[in-house]
C-alpha positions as CSV (number, residue, x, y, z in Angstrom):
1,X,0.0,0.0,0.0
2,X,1.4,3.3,-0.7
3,X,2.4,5.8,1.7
4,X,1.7,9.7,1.4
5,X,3.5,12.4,2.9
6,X,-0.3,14.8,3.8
7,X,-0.3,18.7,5.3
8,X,-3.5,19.7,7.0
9,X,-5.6,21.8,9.3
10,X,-7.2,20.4,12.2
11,X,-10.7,21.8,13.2
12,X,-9.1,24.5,15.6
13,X,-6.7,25.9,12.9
14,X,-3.5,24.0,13.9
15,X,-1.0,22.8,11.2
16,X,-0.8,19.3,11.0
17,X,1.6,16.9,8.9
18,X,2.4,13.2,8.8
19,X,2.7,10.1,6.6
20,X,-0.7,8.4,6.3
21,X,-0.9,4.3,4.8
22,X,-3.8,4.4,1.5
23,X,-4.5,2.3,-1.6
24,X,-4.5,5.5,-3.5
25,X,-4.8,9.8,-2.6
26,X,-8.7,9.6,-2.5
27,X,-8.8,7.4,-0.2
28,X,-5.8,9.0,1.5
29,X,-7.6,12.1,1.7
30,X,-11.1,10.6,2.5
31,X,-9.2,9.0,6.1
32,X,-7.9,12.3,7.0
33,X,-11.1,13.9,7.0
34,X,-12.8,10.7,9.0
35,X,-10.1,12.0,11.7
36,X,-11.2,15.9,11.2
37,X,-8.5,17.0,9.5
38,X,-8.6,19.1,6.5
39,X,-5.6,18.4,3.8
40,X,-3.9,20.7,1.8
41,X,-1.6,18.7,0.2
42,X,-1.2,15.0,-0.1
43,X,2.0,13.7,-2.2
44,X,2.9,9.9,-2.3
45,X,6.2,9.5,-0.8
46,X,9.0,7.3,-2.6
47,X,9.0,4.5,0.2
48,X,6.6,2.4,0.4
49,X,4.7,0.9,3.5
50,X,4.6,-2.4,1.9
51,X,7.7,-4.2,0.6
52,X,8.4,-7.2,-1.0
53,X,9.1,-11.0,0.6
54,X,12.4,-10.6,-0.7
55,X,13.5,-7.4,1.0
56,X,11.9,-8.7,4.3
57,X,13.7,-11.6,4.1
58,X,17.0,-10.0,4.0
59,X,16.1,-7.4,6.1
60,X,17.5,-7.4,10.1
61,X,14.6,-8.0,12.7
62,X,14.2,-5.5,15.5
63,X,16.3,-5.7,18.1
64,X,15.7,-5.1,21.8
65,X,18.1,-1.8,21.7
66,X,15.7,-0.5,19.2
67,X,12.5,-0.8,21.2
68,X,14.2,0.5,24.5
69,X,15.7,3.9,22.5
70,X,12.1,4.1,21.0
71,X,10.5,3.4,24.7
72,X,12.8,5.9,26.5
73,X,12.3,8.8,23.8
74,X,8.7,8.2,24.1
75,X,8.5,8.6,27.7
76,X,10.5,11.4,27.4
77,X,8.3,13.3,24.5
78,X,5.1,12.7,26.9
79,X,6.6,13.6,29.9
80,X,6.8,17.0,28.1
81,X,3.3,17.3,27.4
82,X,3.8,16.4,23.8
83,X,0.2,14.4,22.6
84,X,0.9,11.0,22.0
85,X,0.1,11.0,18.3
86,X,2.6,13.8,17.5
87,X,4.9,12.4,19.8
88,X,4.6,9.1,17.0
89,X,5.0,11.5,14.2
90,X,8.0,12.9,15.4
91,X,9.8,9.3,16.8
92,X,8.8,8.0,13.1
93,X,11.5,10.2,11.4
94,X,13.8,9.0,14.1
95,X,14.4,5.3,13.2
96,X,14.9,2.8,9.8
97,X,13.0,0.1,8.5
98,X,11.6,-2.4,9.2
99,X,10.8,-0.3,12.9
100,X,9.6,3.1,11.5
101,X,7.4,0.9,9.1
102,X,5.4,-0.3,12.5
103,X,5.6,3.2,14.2
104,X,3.8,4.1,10.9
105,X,1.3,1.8,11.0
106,X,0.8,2.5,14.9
107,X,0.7,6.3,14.1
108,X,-2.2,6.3,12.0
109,X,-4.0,3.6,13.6
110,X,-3.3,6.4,17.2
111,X,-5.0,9.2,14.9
112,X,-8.1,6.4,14.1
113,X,-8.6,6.4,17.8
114,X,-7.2,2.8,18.9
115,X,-5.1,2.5,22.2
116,X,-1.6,2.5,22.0
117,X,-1.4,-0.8,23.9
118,X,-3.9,-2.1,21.4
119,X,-2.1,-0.9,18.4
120,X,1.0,-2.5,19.7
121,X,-0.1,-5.6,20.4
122,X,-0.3,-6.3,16.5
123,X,3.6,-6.7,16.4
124,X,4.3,-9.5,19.1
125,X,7.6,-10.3,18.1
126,X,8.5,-6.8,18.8
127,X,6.4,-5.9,21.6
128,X,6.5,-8.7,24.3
129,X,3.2,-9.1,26.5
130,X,4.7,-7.4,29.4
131,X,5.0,-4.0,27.1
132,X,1.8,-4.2,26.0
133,X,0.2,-5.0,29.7
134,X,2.2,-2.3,31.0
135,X,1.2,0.2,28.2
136,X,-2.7,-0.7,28.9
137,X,-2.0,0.2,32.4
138,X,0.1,3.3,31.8
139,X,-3.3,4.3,29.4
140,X,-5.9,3.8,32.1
141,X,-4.2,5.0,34.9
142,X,-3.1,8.0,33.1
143,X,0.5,7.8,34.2
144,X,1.8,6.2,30.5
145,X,4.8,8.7,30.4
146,X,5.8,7.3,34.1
147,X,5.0,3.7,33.5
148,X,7.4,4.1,30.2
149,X,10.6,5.1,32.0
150,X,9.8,1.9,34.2
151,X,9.7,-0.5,31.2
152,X,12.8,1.3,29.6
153,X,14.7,0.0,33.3
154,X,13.0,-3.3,33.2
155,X,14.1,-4.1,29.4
156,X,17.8,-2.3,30.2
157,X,18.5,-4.9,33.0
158,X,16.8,-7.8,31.0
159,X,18.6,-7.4,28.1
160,X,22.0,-7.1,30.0
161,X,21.6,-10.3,31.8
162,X,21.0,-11.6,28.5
163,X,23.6,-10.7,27.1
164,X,25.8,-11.6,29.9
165,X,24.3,-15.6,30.1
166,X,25.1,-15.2,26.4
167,X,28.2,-14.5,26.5
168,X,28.8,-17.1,29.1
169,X,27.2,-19.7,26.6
170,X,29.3,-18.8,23.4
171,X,32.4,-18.6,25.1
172,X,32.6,-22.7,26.0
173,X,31.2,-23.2,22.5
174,X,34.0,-21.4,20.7
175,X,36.2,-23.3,22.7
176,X,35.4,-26.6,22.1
177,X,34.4,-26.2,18.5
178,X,38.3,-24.4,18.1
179,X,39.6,-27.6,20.1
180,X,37.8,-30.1,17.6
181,X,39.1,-27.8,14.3
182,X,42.9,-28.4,16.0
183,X,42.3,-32.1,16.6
184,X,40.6,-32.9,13.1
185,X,43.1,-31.2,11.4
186,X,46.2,-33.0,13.2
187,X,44.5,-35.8,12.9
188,X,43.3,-35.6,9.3
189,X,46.8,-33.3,8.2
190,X,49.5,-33.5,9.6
191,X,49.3,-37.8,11.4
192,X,49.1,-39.3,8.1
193,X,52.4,-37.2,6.7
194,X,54.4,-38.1,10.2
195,X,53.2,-41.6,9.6
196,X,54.7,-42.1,6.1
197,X,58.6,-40.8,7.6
198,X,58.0,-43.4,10.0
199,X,57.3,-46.3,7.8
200,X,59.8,-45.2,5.5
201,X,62.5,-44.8,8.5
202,X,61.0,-48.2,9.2
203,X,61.1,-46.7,13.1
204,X,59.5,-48.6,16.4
205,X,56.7,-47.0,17.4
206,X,55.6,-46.9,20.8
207,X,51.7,-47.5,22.3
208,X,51.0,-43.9,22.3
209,X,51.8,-43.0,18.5
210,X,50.3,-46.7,17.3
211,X,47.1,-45.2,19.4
212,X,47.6,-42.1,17.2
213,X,47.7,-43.3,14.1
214,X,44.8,-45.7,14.3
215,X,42.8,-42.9,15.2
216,X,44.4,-41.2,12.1
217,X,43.4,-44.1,10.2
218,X,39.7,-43.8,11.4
219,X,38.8,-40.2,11.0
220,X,40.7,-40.2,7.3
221,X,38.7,-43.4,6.5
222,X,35.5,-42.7,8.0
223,X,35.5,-38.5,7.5
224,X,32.5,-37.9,4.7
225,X,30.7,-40.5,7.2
226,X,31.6,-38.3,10.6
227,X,30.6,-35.1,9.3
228,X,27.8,-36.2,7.6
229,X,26.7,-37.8,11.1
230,X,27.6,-34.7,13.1
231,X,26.0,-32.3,11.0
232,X,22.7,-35.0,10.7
233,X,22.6,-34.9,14.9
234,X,23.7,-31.2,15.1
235,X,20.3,-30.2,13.4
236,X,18.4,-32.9,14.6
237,X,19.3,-32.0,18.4
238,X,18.2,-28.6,17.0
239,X,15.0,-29.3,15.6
240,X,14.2,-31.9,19.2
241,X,15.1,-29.0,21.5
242,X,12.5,-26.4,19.4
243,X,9.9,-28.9,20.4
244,X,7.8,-28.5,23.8
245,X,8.8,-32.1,24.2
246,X,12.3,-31.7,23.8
247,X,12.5,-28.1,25.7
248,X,10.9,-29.8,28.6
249,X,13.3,-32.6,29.0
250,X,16.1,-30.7,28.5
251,X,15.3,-28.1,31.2
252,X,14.5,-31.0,33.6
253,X,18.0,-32.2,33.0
254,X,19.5,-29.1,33.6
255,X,17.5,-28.8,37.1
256,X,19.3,-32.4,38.5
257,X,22.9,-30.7,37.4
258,X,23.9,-28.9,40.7
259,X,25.3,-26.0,38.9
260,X,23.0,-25.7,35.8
261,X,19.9,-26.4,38.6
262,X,20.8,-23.1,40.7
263,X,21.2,-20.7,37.9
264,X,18.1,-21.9,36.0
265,X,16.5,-21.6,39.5
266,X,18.1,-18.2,40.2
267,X,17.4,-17.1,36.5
268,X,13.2,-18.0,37.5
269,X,13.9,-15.6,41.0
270,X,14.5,-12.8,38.8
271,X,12.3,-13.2,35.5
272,X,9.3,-14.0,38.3
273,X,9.9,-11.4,40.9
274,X,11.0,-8.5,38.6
275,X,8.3,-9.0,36.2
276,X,5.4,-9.6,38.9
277,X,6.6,-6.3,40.7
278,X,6.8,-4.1,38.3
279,X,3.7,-5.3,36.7
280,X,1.9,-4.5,40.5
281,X,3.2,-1.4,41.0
282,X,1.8,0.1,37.6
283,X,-1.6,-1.5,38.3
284,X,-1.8,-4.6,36.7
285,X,-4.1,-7.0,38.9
286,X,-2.7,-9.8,40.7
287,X,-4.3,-12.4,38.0
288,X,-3.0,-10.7,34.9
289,X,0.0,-10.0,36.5
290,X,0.3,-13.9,37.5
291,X,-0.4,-15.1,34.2
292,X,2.3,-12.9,32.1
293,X,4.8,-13.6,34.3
294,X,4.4,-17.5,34.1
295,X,4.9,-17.7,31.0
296,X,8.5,-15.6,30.7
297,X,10.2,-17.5,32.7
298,X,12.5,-20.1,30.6
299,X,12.8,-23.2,31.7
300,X,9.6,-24.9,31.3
301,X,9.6,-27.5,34.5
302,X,9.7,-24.5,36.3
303,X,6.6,-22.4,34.3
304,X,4.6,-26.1,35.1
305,X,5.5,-26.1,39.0
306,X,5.0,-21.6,38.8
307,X,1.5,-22.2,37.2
308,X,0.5,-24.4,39.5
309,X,1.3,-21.8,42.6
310,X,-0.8,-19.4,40.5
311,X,-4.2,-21.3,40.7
312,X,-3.5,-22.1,44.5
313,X,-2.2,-18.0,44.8
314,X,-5.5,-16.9,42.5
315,X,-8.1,-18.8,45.1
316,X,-6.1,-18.6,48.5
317,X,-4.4,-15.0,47.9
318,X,-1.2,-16.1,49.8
319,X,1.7,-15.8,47.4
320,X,5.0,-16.1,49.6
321,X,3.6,-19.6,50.8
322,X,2.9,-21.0,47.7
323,X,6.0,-19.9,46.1
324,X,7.7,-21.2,48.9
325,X,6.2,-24.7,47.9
326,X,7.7,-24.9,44.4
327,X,11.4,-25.1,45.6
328,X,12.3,-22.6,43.4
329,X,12.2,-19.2,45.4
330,X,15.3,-19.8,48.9
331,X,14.0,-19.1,52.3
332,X,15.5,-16.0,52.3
333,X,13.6,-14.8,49.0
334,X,10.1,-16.3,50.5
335,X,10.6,-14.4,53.8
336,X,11.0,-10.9,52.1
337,X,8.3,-11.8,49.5
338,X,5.9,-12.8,52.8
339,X,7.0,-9.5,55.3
340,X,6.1,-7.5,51.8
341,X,3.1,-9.2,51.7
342,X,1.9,-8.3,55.2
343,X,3.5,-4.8,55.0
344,X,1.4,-4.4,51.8
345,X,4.3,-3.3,50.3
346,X,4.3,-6.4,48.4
347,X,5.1,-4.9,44.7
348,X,8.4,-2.7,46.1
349,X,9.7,-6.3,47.9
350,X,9.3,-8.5,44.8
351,X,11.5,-5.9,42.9
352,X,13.8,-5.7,45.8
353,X,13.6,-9.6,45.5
354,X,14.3,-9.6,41.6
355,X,17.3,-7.0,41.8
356,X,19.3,-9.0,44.7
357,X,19.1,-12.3,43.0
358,X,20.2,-10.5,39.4
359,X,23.1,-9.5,41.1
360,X,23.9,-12.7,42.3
361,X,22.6,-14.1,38.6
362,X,25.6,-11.8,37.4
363,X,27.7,-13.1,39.8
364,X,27.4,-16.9,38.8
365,X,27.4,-16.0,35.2
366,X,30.7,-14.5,35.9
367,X,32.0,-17.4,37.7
368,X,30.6,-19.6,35.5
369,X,32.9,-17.9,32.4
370,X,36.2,-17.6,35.1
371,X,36.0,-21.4,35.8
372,X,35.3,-22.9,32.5
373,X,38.2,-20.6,30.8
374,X,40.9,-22.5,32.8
375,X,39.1,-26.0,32.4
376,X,39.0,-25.4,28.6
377,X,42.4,-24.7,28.3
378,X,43.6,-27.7,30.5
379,X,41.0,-29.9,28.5
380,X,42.6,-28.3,24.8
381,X,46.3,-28.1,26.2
382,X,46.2,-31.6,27.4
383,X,45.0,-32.8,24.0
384,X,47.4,-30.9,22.2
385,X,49.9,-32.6,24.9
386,X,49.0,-35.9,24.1
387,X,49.4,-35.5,20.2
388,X,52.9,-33.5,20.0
389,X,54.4,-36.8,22.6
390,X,53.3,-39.4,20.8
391,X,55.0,-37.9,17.7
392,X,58.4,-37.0,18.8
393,X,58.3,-40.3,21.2
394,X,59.6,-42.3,18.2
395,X,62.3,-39.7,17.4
396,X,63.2,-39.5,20.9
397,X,64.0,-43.2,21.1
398,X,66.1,-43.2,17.7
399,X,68.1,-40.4,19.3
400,X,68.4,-42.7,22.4
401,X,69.3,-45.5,20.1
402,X,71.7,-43.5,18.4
403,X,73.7,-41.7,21.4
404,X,74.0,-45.4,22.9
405,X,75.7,-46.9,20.1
């Protein structure tokens, strides 16, 4: 659908430009005056509001430092007493496809007189349930610009702890898949030319090389095989994990791993208790603010035993006990979570809660990375040990040989 570029008055008099989304200027024009504007000029611009599978194939997705730039600026436009629809207009200008497409779209469908929250609801995969629950309760309780400079914290820290667990992630990953590389191509390379000197020197070669070479002798004879089969499981460990199935058991075997089991547990301390406070605080009801945040937290077991505190927290009311009850939350965490309760401050100590246990998130995933950078290196040195000795052993007992005769 083609986009015009319109000028206008509104009913009082005021100037009023913007982008509008029409199948052709009549119609452009015909939506502008079902909003009580009166345009003056409407040109078609040379974008287009619609592109082609192609381009949106190539083209990068959103990312999360996107939508907190767009979420901070927002706040900070209202906050000013800007109205929310120029406010749009002016943020549209400010950022590149495939995001100032949506703000488009969101723009006009603000100047057709849907909620914001509504509007933004249409784009899930940019706009994750808590935003739009948060946004709905920003609208009603009149307090958006507030409630925006909340969520711009809340996706800040989020993201950060993402990319920290990342990082922790890719790190052993690059390690091990640099330590297979070196072994293949020793193995692969350079065994098979060391093992032609030695049969032509005709030397004696001890347990440790013989070892060597037959595992030479293997990978050569058996490589198109190997990688076919690693590639084959590679993607089909892949596609079993994307199942619910396969997510579920794999979380479950995570939890019986001592140190996997506390960080997936402390990782569901923070998504829970962050989410559910900041959701309470801007006025979300205990029920809605229950069911969004089960459903965040990643590893699945957990989200089964979390939903099953949430019937017995939606009929009873008591939330520190039943959380208590999953084994997920410490003693320590249930306590402040049940003296906020009573205090009825129960929203400001489940974000307490959530910001203690992301430090000490931070903490593991820190520790995590310091102890698995010296156990990689043993595990790839002693590797690299193993296949340098057994190919100088044979010409260290010629030399021997030689110096004794």
């Amino acid at each position: 659908m083609p986009l015009y570029h319109y000028d206008s008055f509104s009913k009082r008099g005021t100037k009023v430009s913007g982008t509008i989304d029409a199948p052709s200027p009549q119609a452009a024009k015909d939506m502008l005056q079902g909003q009580g504007l009166m345009p003056t000029k409407i040109v078609e611009t040379t974008e287009s509001a619609k592109v082609s599978f192609v381009t949106k194939l190539f083209e990068k997705k959103v990312d999360t430092k996107t939508v907190i730039l767009f979420t901070r600026q927002l706040a900070v436009l209202l906050k000013s007493a800007v109205p929310l629809v120029n406010a749009m207009e002016l943020l549209v200008e400010q950022f590149e496809d495939p995001f100032r497409r949506i703000l488009i779209s969101v723009k006009d469908s603000l100047k057709a007189g849907e909620p914001l929250a509504q509007t933004l609801s249409k784009y899930p995969k940019v706009f994750i349930n808590v935003y739009i629950q948060l946004v709905r309760a920003g609208e009603a309780s009149g307090k958006l610009d507030t409630i925006l400079f909340s969520l711009t914290g809340y996706l800040e820290k989020t993201e950060e702890t993402r990319k920290k667990i990342k990082k922790a992630m890719t790190y052993p990953i690059i390690m091990i898949s640099f330590a297979i590389l070196v072994v293949v191509g020793m193995m692969v390379g350079l065994v098979p030319r060391i093992k032609g000197i030695f049969e032509k020197m005709k030397m004696e070669m001890p347990g440790p090389t013989q070892l060597l070479i037959s595992m030479s002798n293997f990978f050569v004879n058996n490589f198109t095989l190997m990688a076919v089969t690693t590639i084959a499981f590679i993607m089909g460990f892949l596609y079993w994990k994307s199942t619910p199935k396969g997510k579920y058991i794999l979380d479950e075997i995570f939890l019986r791993i001592p140190l996997t089991m506390y960080f997936s547990r402390t990782k569901a301390v923070v998504q829970f208790s962050s989410t559910l406070g900041m959701l309470l605080e801007s006025g979300v009801n205990l029920t809605e603010a229950l069911d969004i945040v089960c459903n965040i937290v990643d590893n699945k077991v957990l989200v089964k035993r979390l939903s099953t505190a949430r019937d017995k927290i939606i009929k009873e009311g008591k939330i520190a006990r039943y959380l208590k009850e999953t084994e997920i939350f410490p003693g320590i965490a249930s306590y402040m979570i049940s003296t906020g309760e009573q205090s009825g401050k129960l929203a400001e100590m489940l974000t307490t809660v959530g910001n203690d246990y992301n430090t000490e998130l931070n903490d593991i995933t820190e520790g995590l990375t310091g102890a698995i950078t010296p156990i990689m290196t043993l595990l790839l040195g002693g590797i690299v040990t193993f296949i340098v000795l057994a190919i100088f052993l044979p010409i260290m007992n010629m030399s021997s040989m030689m110096s004794g005769m």
